[in-house]
Backbone as numpy.savetxt, mean C-alpha at the origin, in Angstrom:
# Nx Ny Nz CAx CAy CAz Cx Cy Cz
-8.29 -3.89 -15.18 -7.36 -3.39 -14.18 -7.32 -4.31 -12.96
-8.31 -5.05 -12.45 -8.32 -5.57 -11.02 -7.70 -6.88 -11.21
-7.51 -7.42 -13.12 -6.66 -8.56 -12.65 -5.56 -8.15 -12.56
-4.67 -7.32 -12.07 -3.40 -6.96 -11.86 -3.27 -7.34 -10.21
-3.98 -7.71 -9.52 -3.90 -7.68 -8.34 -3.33 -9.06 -7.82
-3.40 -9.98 -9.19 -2.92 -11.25 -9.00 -1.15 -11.45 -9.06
-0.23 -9.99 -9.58 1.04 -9.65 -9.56 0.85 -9.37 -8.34
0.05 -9.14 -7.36 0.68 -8.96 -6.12 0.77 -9.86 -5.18
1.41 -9.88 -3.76 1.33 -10.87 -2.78 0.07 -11.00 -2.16
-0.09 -12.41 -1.38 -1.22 -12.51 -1.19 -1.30 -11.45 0.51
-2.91 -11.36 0.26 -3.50 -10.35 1.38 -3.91 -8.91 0.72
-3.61 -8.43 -0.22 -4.07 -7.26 -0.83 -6.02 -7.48 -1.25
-5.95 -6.61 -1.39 -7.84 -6.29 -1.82 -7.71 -5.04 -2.16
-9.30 -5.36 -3.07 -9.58 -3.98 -3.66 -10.65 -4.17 -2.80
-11.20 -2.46 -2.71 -12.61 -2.38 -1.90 -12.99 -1.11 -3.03
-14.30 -1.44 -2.73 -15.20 -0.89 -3.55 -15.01 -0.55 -5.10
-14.25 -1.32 -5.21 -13.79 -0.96 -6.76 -12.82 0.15 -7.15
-12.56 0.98 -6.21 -11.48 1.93 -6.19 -10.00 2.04 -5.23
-9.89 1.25 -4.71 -8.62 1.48 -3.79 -7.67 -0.31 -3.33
-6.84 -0.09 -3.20 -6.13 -1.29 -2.87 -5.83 -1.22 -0.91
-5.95 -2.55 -0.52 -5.75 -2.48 0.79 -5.03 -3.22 0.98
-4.16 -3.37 2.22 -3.07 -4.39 2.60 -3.19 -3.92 4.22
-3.09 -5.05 5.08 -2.67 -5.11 6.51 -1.71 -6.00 7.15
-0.89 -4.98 7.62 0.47 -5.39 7.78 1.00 -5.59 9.08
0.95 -6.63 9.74 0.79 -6.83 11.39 2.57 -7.17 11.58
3.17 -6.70 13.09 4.34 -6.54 13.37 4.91 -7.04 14.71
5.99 -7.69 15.01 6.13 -7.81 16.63 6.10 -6.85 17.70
6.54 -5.57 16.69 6.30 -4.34 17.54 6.47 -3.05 17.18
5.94 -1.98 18.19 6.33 -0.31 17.54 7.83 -0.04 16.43
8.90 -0.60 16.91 9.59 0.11 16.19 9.74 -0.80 15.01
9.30 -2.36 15.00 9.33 -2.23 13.38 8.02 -2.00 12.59
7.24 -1.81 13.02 6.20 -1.01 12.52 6.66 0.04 12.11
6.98 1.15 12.81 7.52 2.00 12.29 9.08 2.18 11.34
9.64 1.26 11.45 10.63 1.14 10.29 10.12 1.09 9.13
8.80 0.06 9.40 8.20 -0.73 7.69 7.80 0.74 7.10
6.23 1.49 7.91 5.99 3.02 7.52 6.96 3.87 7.20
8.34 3.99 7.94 8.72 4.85 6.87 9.94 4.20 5.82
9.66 3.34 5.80 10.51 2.67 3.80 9.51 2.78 3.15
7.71 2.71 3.63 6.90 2.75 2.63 6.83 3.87 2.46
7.56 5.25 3.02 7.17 7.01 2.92 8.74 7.14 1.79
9.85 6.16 2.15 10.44 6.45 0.83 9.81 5.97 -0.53
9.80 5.00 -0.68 8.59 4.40 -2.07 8.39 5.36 -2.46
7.05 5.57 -1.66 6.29 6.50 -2.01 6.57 7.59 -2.87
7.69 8.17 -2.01 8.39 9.29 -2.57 9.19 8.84 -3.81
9.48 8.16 -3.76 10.51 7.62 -5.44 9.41 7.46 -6.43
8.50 6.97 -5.83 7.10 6.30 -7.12 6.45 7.96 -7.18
6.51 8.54 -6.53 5.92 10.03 -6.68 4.10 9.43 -6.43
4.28 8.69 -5.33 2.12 7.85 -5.23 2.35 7.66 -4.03
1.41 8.78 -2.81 1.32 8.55 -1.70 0.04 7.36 -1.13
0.27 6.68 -0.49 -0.93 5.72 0.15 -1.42 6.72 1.02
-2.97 6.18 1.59 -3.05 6.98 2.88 -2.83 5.51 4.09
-1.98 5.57 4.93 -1.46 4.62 5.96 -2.57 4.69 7.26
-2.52 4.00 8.27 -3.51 4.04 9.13 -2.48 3.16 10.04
-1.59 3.64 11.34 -0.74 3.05 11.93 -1.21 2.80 13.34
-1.07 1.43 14.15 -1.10 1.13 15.35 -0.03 0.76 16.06
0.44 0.50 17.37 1.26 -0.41 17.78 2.12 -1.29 17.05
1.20 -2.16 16.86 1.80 -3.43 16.02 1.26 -3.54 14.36
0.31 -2.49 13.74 -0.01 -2.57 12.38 0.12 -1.12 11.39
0.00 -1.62 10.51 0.26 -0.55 9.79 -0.99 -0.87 8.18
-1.78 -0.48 8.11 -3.03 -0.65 7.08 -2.82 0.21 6.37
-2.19 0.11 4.54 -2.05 0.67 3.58 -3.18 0.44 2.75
-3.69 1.74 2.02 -4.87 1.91 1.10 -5.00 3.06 0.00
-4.30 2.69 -1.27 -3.51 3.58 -2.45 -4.69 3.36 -3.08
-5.06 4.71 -3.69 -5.87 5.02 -4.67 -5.38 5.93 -5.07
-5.64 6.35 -6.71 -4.95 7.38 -7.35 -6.38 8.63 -7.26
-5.81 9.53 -6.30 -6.41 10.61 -5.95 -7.20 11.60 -7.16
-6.07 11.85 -7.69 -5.99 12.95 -8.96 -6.66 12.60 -10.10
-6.87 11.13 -9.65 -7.85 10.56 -10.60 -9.56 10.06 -10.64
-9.49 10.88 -9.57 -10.98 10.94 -8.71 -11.29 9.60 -7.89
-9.97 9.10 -7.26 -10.11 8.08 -6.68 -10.53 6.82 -6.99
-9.72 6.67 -7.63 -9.83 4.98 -9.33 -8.59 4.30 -8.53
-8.31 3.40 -9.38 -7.52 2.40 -9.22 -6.92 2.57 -10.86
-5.44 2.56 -10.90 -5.00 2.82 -12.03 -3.43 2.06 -11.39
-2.72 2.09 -12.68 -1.34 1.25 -12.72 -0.28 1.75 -11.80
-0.90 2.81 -11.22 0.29 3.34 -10.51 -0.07 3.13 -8.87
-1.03 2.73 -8.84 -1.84 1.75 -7.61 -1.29 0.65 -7.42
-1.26 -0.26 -8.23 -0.45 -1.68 -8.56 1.17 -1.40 -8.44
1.53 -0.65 -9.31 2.88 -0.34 -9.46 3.81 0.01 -7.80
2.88 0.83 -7.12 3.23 1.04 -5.81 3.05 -0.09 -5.06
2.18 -1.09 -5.18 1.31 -1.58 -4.41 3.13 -2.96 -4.39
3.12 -3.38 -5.72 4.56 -4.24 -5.89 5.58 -3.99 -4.97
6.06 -2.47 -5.23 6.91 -2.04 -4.38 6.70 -1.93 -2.98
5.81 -1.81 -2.53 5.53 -1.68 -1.05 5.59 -3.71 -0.65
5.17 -4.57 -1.61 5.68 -5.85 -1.18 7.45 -6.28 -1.40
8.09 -5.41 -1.68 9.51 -5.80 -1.78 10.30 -5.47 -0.94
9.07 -4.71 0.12 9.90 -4.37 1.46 9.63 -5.27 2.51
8.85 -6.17 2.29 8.53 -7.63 3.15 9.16 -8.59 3.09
């Protein structure tokens, strides 16, 4: 599973073997907040919420598949793609 991480753009990580991370730095609040919520549509289309962690100027995404006792599975990756096609 973790070589799938090489389909993604660079800056992603896995941590601890279960979750994908990305940090996403911005010129400012409101496109920060534009980027967060196209990643709350995704989300919603992929039916796979991240948990987000938003500042000023960043926005730190970290998808793990919950329901799956907090693994890393294809729909981690699968989101993880889509959340780079909004960059």
């Amino acid at each position: 599973m973790s070589d799938r991480i090489n389909e993604l753009k660079d800056g992603w990580e896995i941590i601890e073997g279960k979750k994908l991370r990305q940090k996403f730095q911005f010129k400012g609040f409101l496109k920060t907040m534009s980027f967060v919520n196209a990643v709350a549509w995704e989300a919603n289309r992929n039916m796979h919420h991240p948990d987000m962690e938003v500042t000023f100027n960043t926005c730190t995404i970290n998808i793990t598949t919950h329901d799956e006792g907090n693994t890393l599975t294809d729909k981690d990756f699968d989101l993880a793609k889509s959340i780079d096609q909004l960059g």
